[in-house]
C-alpha positions as CSV (number, residue, x, y, z in Angstrom):
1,X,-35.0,49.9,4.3
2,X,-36.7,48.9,0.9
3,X,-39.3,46.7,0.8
4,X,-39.3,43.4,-1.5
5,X,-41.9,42.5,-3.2
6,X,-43.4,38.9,-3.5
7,X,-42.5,38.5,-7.4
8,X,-39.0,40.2,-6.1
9,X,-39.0,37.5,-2.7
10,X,-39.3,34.3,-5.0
11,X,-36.4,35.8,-7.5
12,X,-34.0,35.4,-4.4
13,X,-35.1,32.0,-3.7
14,X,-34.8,31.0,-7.0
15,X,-31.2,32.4,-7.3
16,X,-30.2,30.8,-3.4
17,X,-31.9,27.1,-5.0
18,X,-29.5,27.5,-7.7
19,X,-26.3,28.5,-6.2
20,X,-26.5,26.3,-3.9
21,X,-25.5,23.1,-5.1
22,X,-22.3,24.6,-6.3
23,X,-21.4,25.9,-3.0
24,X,-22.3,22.4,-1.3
25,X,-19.8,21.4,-4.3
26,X,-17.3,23.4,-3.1
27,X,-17.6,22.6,0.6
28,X,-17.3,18.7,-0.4
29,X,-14.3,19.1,-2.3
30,X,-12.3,20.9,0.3
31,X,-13.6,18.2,3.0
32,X,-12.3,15.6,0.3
33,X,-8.7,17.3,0.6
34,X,-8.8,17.0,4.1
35,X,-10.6,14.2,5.2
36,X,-9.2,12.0,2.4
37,X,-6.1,12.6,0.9
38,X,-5.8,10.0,-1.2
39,X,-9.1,10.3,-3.1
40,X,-8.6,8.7,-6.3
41,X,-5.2,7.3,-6.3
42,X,-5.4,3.4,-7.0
43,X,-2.9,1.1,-5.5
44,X,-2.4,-3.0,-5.7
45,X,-1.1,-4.5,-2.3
46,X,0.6,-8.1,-3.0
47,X,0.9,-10.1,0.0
48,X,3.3,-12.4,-0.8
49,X,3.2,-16.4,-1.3
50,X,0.2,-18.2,-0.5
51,X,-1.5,-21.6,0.1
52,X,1.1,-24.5,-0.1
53,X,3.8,-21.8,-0.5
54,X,4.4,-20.5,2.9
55,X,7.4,-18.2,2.1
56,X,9.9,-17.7,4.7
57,X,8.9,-19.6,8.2
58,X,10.7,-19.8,11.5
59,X,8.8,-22.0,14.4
60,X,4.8,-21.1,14.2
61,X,5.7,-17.6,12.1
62,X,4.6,-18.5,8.3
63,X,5.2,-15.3,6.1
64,X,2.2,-15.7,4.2
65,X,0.1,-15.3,7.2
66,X,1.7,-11.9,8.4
67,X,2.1,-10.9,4.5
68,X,-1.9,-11.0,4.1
69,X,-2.4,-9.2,7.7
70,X,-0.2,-6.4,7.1
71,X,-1.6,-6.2,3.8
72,X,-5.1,-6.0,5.5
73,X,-4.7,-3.8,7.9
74,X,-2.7,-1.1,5.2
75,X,-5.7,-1.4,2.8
76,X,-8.3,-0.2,5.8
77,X,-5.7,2.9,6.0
78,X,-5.3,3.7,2.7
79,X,-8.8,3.2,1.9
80,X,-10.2,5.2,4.6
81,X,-7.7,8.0,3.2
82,X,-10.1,7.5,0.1
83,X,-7.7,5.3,-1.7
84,X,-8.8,2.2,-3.6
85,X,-7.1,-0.8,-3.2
86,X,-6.9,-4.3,-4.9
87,X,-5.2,-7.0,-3.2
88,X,-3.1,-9.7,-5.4
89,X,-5.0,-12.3,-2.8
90,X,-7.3,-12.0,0.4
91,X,-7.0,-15.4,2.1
92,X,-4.4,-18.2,2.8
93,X,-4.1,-19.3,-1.7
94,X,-1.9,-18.6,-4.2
95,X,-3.4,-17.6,-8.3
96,X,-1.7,-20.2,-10.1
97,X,-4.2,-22.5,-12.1
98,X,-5.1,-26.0,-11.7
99,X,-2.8,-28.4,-13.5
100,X,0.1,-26.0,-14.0
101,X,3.3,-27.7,-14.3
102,X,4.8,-24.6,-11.9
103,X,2.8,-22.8,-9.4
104,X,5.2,-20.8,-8.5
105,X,5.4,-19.3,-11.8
106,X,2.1,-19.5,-12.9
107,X,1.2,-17.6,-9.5
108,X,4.1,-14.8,-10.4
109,X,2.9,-14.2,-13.8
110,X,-0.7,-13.8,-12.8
111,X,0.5,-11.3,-9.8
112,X,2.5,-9.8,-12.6
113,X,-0.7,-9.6,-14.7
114,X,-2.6,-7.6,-12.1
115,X,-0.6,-4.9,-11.3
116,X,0.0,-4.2,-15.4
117,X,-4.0,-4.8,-16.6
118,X,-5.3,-2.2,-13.6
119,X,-5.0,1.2,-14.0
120,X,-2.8,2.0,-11.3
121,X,-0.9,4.3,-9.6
122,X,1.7,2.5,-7.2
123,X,1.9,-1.1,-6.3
124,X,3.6,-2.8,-2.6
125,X,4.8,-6.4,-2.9
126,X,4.8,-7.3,1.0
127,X,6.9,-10.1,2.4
128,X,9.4,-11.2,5.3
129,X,13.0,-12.2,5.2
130,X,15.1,-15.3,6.3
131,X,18.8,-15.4,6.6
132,X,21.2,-18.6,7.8
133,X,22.6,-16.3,10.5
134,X,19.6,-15.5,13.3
135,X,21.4,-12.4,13.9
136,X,20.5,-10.1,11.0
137,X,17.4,-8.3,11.5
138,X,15.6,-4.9,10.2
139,X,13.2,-4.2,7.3
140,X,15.1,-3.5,3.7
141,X,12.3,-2.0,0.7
142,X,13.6,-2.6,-3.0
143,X,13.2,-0.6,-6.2
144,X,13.4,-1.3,-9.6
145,X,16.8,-0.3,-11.4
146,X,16.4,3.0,-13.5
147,X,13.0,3.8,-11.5
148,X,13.0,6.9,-10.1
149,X,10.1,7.7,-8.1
150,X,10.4,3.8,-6.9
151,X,13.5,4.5,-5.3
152,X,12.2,8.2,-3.8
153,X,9.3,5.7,-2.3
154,X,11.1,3.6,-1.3
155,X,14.0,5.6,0.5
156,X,10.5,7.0,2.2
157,X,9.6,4.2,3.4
158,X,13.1,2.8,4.2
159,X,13.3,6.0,6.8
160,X,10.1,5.7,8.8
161,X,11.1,2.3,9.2
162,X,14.2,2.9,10.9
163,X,12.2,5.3,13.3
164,X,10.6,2.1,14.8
165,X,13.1,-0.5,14.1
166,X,16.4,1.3,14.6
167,X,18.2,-1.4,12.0
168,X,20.6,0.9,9.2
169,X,19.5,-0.7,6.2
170,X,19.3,0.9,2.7
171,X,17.1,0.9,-0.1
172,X,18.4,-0.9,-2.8
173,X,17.7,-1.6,-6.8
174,X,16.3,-5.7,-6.5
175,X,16.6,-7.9,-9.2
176,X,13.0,-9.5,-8.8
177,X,10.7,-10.9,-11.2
178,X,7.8,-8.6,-9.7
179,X,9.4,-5.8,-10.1
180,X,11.5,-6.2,-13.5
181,X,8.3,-7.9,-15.0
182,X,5.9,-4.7,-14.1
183,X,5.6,-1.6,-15.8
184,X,3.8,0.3,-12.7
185,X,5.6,2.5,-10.0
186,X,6.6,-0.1,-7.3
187,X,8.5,-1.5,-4.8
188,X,9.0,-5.1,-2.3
189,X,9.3,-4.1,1.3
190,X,10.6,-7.1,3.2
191,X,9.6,-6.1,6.6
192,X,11.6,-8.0,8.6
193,X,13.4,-11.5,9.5
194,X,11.8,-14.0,10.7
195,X,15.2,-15.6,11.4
196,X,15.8,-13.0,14.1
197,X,14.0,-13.5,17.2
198,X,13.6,-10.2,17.7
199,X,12.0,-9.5,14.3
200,X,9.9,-12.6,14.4
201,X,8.4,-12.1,18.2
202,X,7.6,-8.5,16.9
203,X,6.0,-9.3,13.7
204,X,3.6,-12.2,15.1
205,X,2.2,-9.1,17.5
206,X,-0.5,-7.6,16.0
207,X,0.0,-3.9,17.4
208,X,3.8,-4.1,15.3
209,X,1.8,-5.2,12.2
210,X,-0.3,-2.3,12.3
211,X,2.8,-0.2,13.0
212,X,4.4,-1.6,9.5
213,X,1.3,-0.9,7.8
214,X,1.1,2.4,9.2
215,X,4.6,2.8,7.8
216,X,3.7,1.9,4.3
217,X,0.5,4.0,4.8
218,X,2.3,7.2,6.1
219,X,5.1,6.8,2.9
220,X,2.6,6.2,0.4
221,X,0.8,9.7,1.5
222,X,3.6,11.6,2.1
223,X,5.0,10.4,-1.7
224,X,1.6,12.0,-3.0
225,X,1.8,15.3,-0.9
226,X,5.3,15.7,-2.8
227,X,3.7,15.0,-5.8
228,X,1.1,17.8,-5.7
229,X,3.7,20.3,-4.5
């Protein structure tokens, strides 16, 4: 065996000190794959309605309440994927301006506003459905005309929702102001009736809101893995 020397010791040192850092470099990247997939994608959730506007309602369902908690509960996923996310609004308001002569409008435009100032790389326009007859039920997620990779989204999302819902809805190009008025990949998932009883009993339980926002959370990684392919 050959002996080293002292000077010849404190040359290896040296070297292992400055290697090091780029191996630990190294390591954290790969965990970063792993551990979170989603490191650096930026996404806008938009709960719909908000404050005086309750949406859609049926008995004590108001779709702006389970709008914001679905929207809550798919941030913590995404985010703990190493996503970050912006919400349009985080409690029970809409962003219109004092004195407006339309809230509704004002609100829109400012949601609008959001999504197209942020550098982003998706955007999910949550909300629940109504319909005269109590009998049609199922989630339904909307594209924009002419946008591709919004209608691969949200045919994604469109399919894991049928795993847990069973309804045989379709994806379809909407004709809302959200959506034509953005410039950012996107798409409005209605995630159900609140007109059906069976939609409605299922959407005011807290364990089926965290299965829709596991839904949008699975899609939204999946449509990523694609990407990198």
């Amino acid at each position: 065996m050959k002996k080293i020397t002292a000077a010849g010791f404190c040359i290896c040192i040296a070297l292992g000190l400055l290697f090091r850092p780029q191996l630990v470099k190294m390591k954290d990247a790969i965990e970063v794959n792993l551990f979170h997939p989603l490191s650096g994608v930026r996404i806008v959730l938009d709960p719909g309605h908000g404050g005086k506007d309750d949406g859609a309602r049926a008995d004590e369902a108001k779709e702006q309440t389970i709008n914001l908690e679905i929207a809550k509960l798919t941030k913590a996923m995404l985010e703990e994927a190493g996503a970050f996310v912006t919400l349009t609004r985080d409690g029970a308001y809409d962003l219109a301006s004092d004195g407006v002569s339309n809230r509704k409008r004002d609100d829109m435009k400012k949601r609008v506003n959001m999504i197209n100032d942020k550098q982003i790389d998706l955007f999910i326009s949550i909300h629940l459905n109504a319909y005269p007859s109590p009998a049609v039920r199922g989630t339904q997620v909307f594209f924009r005309k002419g946008d591709q990779g919004g209608e691969k989204l949200a045919k994604m999302i469109q399919n894991h929702f049928q795993e847990i819902t069973k309804a045989k809805m379709v994806p379809k190009a909407g004709d809302y102001y959200i959506l034509n008025e953005t410039d950012k990949l996107g798409v409005l998932v209605e995630c159900g009736f609140l007109s059906n009883p069976i939609d409605r009993k299922s959407l005011l339980q807290k364990d089926y809101q965290k299965k829709v926002a596991n839904v949008l959370y699975v899609s939204i990684r999946e449509y990523f893995q694609i990407l990198d392919q």
